[in-house]
C-alpha positions in Angstrom: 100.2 80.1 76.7 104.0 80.9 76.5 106.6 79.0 75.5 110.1 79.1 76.6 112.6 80.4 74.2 115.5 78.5 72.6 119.0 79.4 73.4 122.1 78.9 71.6 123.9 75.5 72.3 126.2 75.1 75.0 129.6 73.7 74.8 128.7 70.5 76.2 126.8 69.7 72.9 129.2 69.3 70.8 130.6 65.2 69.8 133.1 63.6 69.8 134.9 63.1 66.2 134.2 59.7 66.0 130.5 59.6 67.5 129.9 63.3 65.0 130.6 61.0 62.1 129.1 58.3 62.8 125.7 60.6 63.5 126.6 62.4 59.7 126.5 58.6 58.4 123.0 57.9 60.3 121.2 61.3 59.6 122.3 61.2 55.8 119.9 58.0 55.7 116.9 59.3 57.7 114.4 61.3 56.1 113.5 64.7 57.2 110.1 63.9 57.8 110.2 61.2 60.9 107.0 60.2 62.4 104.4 61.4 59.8 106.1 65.3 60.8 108.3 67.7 59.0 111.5 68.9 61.5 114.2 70.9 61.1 117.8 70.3 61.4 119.2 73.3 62.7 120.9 72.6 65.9 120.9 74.7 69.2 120.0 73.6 72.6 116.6 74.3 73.6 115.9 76.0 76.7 114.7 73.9 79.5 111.5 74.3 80.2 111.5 72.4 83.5 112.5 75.4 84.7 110.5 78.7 83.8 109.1 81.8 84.7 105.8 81.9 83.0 103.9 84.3 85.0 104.1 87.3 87.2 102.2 89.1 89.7 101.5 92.7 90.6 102.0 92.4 95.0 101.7 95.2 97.4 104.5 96.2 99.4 104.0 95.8 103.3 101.7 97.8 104.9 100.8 98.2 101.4 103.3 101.0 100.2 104.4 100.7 96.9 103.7 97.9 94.2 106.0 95.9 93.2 106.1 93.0 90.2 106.7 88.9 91.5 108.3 86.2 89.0 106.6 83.2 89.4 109.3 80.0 89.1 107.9 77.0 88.2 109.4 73.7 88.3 107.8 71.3 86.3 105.0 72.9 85.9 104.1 73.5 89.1 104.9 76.8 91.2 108.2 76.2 93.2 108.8 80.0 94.4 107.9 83.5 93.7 110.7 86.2 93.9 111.3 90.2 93.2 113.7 90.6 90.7 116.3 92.5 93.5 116.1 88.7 95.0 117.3 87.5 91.3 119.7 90.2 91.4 121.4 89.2 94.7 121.4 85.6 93.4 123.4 87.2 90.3 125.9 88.7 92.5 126.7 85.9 94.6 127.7 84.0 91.7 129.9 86.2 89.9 132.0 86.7 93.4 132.2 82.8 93.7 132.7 82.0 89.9 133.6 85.1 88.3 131.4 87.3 85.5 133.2 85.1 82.9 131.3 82.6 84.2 127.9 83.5 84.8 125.4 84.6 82.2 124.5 88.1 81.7 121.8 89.3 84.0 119.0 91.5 82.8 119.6 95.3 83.4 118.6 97.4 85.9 115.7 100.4 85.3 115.2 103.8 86.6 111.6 103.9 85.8 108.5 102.1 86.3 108.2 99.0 84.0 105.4 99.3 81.4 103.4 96.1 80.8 105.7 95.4 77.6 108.6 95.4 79.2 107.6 93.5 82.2 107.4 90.8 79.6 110.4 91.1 78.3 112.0 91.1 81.5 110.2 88.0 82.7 111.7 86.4 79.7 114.9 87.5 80.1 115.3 86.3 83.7 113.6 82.8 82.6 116.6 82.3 80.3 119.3 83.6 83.0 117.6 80.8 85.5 117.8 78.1 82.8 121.0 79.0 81.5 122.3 78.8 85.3 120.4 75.7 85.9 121.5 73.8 83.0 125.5 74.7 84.0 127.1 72.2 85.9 128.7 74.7 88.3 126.2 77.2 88.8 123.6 74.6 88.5 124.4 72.6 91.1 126.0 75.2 93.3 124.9 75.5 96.9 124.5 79.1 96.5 122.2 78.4 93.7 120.5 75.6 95.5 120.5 77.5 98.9 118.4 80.2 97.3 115.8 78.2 95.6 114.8 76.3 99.0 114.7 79.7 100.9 112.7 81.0 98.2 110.2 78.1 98.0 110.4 78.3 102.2 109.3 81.9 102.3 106.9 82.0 99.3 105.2 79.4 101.4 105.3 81.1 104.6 107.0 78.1 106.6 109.0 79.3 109.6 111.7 77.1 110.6 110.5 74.9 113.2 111.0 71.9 114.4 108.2 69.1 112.6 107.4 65.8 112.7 107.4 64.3 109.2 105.8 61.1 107.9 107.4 59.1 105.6 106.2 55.9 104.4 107.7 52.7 103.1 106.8 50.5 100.2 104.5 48.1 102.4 102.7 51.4 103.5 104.5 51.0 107.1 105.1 54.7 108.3 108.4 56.3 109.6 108.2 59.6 111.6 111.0 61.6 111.8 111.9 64.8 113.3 113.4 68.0 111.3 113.4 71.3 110.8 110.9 72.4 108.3 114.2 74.3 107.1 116.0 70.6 106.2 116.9 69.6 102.4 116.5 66.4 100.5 119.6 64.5 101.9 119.3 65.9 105.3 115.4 64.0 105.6 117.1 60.7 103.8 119.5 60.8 106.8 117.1 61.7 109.5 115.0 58.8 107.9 118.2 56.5 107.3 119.1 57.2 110.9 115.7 56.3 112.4 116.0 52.8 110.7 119.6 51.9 111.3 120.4 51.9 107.8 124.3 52.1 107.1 126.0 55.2 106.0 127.1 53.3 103.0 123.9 52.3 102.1 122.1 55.5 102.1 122.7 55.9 98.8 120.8 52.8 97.1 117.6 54.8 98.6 116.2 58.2 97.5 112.9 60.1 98.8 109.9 60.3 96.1 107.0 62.2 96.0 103.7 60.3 95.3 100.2 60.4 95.3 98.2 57.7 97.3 94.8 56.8 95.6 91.8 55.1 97.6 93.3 51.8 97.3 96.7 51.9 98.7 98.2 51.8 95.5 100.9 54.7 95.0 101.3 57.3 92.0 105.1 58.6 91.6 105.4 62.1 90.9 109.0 63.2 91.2 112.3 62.4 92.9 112.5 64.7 95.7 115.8 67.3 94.4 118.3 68.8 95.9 116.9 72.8 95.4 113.3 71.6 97.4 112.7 71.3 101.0 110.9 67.9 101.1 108.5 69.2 104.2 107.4 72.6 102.1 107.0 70.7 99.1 104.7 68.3 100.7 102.9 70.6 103.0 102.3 73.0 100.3 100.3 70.8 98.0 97.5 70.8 100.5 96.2 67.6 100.1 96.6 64.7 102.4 96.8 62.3 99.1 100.5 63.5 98.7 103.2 61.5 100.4 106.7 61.2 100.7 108.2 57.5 100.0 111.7 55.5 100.7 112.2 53.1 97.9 115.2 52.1 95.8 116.9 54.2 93.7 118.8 51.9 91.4 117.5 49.6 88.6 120.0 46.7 88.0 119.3 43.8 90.3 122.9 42.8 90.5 123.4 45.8 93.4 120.6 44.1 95.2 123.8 41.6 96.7 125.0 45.2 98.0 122.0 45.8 99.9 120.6 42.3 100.9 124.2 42.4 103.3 122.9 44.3 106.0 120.0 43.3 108.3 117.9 46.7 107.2 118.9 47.0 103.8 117.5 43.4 103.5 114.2 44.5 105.5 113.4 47.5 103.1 114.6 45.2 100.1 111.9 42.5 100.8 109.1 44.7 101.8 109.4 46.7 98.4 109.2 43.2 96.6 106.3 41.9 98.5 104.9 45.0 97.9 105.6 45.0 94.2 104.1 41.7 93.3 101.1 42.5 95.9 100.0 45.1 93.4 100.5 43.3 90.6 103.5 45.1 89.0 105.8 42.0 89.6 103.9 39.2 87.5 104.1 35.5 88.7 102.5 32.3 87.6 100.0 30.1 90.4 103.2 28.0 91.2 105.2 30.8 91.5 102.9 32.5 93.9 102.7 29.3 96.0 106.3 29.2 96.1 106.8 33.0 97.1 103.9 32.2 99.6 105.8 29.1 101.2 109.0 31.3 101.6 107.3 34.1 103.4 106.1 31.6 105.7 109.5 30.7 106.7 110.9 34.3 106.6 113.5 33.5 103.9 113.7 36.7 103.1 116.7 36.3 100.5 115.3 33.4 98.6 112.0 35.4 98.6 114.1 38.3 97.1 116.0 35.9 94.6 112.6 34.4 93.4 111.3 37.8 92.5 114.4 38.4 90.7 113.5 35.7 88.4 109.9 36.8 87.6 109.1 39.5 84.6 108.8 43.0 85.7 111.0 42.6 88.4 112.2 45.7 89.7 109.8 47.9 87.4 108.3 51.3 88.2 105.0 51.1 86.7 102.9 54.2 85.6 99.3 55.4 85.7 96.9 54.3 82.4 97.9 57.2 79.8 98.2 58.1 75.8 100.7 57.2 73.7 100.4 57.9 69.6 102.3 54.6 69.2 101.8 52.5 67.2 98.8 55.0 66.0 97.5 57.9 67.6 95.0 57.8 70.7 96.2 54.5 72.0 96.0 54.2 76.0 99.0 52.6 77.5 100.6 51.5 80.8 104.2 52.0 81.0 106.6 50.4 83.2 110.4 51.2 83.1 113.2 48.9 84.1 115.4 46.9 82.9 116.9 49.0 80.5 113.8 49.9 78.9 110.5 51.2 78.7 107.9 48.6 78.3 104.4 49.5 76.6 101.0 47.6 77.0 98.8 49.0 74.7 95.2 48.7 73.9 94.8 49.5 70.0 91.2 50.9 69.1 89.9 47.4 68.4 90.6 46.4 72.5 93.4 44.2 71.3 96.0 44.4 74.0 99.9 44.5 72.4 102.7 44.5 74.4 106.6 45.7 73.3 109.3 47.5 74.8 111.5 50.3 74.3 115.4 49.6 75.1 117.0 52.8 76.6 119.9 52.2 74.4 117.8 52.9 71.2 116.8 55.6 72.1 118.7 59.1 70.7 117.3 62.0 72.9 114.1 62.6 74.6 112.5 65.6 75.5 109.7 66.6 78.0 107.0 69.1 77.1 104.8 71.4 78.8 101.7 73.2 78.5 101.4 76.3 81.1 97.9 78.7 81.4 99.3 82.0 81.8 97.1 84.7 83.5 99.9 87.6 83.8 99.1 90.1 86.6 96.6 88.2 88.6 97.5 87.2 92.0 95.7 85.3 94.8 95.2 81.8 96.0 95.1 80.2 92.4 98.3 81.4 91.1 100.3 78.5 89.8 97.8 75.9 90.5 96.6 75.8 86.7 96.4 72.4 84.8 99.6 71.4 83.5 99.8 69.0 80.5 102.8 67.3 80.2 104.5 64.9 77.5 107.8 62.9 77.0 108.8 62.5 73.6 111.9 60.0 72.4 113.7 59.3 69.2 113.6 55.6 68.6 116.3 53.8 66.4 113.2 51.4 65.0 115.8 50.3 62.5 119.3 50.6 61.3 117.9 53.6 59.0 114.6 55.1 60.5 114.7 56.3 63.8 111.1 57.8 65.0 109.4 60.0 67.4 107.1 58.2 70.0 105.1 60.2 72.4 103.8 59.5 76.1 101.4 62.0 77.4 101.3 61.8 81.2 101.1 64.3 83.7 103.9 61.7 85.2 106.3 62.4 82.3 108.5 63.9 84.6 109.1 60.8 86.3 109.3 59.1 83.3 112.6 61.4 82.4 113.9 61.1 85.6 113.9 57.2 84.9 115.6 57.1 81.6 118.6 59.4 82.9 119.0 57.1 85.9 119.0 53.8 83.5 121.1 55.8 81.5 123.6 57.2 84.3 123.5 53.2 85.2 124.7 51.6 81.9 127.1 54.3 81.6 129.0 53.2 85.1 128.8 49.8 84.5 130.3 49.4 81.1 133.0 52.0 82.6 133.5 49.1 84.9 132.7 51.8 87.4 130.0 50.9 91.0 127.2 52.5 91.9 128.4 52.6 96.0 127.7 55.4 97.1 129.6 56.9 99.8 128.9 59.5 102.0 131.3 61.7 104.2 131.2 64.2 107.4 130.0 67.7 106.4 131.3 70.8 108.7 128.4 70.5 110.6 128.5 66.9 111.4 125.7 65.9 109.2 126.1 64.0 106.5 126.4 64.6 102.3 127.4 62.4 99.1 130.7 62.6 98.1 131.3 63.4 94.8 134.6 61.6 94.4 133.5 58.2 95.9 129.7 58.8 94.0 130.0 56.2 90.5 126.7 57.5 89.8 125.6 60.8 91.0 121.8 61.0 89.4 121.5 64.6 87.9 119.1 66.9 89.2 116.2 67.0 87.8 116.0 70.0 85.1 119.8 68.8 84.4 121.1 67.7 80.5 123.8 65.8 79.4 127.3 68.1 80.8 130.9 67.6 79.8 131.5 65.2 82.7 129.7 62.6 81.0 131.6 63.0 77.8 135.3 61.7 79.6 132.8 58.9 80.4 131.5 58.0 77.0 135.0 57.6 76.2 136.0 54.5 78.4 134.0 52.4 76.1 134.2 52.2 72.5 130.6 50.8 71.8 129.1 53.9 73.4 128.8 57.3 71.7 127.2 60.5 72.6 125.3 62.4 70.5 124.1 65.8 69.7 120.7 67.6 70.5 118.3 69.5 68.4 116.0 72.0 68.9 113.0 71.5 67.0 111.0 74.5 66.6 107.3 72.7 65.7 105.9 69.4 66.9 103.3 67.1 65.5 101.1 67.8 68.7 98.8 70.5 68.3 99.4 71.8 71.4 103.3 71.7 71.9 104.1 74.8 73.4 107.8 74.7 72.1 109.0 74.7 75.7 111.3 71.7 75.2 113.9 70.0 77.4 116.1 67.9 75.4 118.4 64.9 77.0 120.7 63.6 74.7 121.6 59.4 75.4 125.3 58.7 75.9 124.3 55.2 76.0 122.8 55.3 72.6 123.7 52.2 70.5 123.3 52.8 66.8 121.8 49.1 65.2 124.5 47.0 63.4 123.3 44.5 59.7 124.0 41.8 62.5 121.1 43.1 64.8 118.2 43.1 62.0 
């Protein structure tokens, strides 16, 4: 197993005066020992491990002249592309000529012989950290020429000509939208093929978002990952080989106030009310016998809105709930089913003694949160296998428990990618809405005729998915003086016995540190 390595902290880490005393105040009262586990204070950022190289491969040229070594990239775990380091090199160049060397990180040197096995490692490591260090800037990370090269790389790795295709995606109610693309399209070109198809407005393309799940036996749906801007949503399905994975159109913000955005249009309405029904069908939305009858009469009279307004009332509305998993709170070894909405992440827990407890986790309590990953390495092997190996993955998060004692609470899920995803959009959410800012997203003509999200118009432009906290947010944090960002820290052991030190960190610029008047 190999863990990513920690690199020094970017810019973008650092406070703001009055939020850096305020954390000196906090962390003066908290014992260095939180959770039961000793952690040190140096800070750095750690290297995100959503993005790694953790393997390579010795391949055969064509025809079979010469050998030659692949990087295996892996995003979240799971193999994304596999590229020759002259493919890394070109990448390299492009960005310097676009963003000048100042800009870009060093790139590992060229050799004039043969690469022993020792320092194949080293070079895998060293371009790991250049394609994390790229990823996590805010220009080069979410660059199209950085972007551009992933999805060709993930396209060719795979094989996939460009073609037209017919892709399936489905709706909440399982209804099932064909589209045609190119196997070639991005993320936001399949929302807008699938927009298009329904008659959804330009200006409500935005409230949706493509997700990748997992259908079980049932019907019921397993959420894996936000489909991202670097992936080709056709390769990405089409790679996994299994017929269980699906791609899925469902809403992609959390407050139900911006339902009043959607419920204006005829189609907006129609995907709105078929997600609900959906929702309290499989038992995530919870209502009482009256309740039900009530929701029942209003179907039968197609009042959709009043439906829709009902459901807004009931607990769990608008939740994204998550598979059975393991939690170590409040004690270790507990199974849990996690929703998240509303601000929070909500726990049902069944303690060794079968006693069910239920309690919830308010996103603004939370400090950072971090996502961890174990990887089987198997360096030099190639074939059909390669970067198919069991992944375990877990989300850790600092918890302000009280005004003084804030504590580590751990989710293992191999769905704690989603879960990450979900906090930074809740997070992304508050931070508009107590800027006063919307979350309307508009969209405008590309050169090509197609269409893209406009950065200038987009209140709320949800970060990619390997992306931390950048200096954008930080003129943010600022509108409001209840809010306050806060640092990260790299913490070089865990409790868990298998934390591979590959850790992600998001810091929480909607963090709210406890007041006497709260306790």
């Amino acid at each position: 197993r190999k863990a990513a390595t920690l690199s020094p902290r970017p810019q973008w880490c650092r406070l703001l005066p009055a939020a850096r005393a305020r954390w000196r105040s906090l962390r003066g009262s908290v014992p260095a020992s939180v959770g039961g586990s000793s952690r040190p204070t140096t800070r750095r950022q750690a290297a995100a491990m959503h993005f790694s190289i953790p393997e390579t491969e010795t391949r055969s040229g064509e025809g079979g002249n010469g050998a030659y070594v692949a990087y295996n990239i892996h995003v979240n775990g799971v193999l994304h592309c596999q590229v020759r380091y002259s493919q890394l090199l070109g990448l390299h160049e492009q960005l310097r000529k676009e963003y000048g060397a100042n800009v870009v990180p060093a790139f590992p040197p060229k050799k004039i012989f043969t690469l022993t096995p020792a320092e194949v490692e080293q070079r895998r490591e060293q371009l790991e950290k250049y394609m994390q260090a790229v990823r996590q800037d805010h220009l080069l990370g979410g660059s199209e020429i950085f972007n551009s090269f992933l999805r060709k790389a993930q396209q060719e790795t795979q094989q996939i000509p460009t073609e037209e295709v017919q892709l399936e995606v489905l709706l909440s109610n399982g209804q099932k939208v064909k589209v045609n693309i190119l196997t070639s399209d991005q993320t936001e070109d399949v929302l807008e093929a699938v927009a298009s198809k329904l008659d959804l407005p330009e200006d409500l393309i935005g409230y949706f978002h493509l997700f990748l799940v997992r259908e079980a036996k049932d019907g019921a749906f397993s959420f894996i990952r936000k489909l991202q801007e670097f992936e080709l949503p056709y390769v990405s399905v089409t790679s996994l080989r299994n017929p269980d994975y699906k791609i899925l159109l469902r809403k992609s913000y959390w407050d139900s106030a911006y339902d009043d955005d959607v419920m204006e249009q005829r189609v907006g309405l129609n995907l709105l009310y078929a997600q609900t029904v959906a929702d309290i069908e499989r038992g995530w939305i919870l209502a009482s016998k009256e309740q039900h009858r009530q929701l029942k009469s209003l179907q039968e009279k197609v009042s959709k809105k009043e439906f829709i307004r009902l459901a807004q009332t009931l607990k769990y509305y608008g939740y994204l709930k998550f598979d059975p998993c393991i939690t170590d709170f409040p004690e270790k070894g507990c199974h849990v089913i996690v929703g998240a909405g509303n601000s929070e992440l909500n726990f049902q827990v069944k303690l060794p003694n079968d006693q069910i407890k239920e309690g919830s986790f308010k996103v603004t309590r939370m400090r950072c949160w971090r996502v961890t990953s174990s990887v089987p390495v198997n360096n030099g092997t190639s074939g059909p296998t390669a970067g198919k190996s069991e992944v375990k993955l877990e989300l850790a998060f600092e918890y302000l428990m009280s005004k003084d004692r804030l504590q580590w609470v751990t989710i293992t899920s191999p769905q704690a990618i989603m879960l990450s995803i979900c906090l930074q959009s809740m997070v992304d959410e508050l931070m508009v809405k107590k800027s006063g800012g919307s979350i309307r997203k508009m969209f405008r003509r590309r050169a090509n005729g197609a269409l893209q999200r406009s950065d200038s118009q987009q209140a709320v432009k949800s970060p990619p998915l390997l992306d931390s906290p950048d200096a954008n947010r930080e003129s943010i944090a600022k509108v409001s003086s209840k809010l306050s960002s806060v640092s990260l820290r790299a913490i070089s052991h865990s409790s868990s016995s298998t934390d591979i030190r590959a850790n992600d960190f998001h810091g929480n610029f909607a963090f709210e540190g406890i007041g006497d008047e709260d306790l």
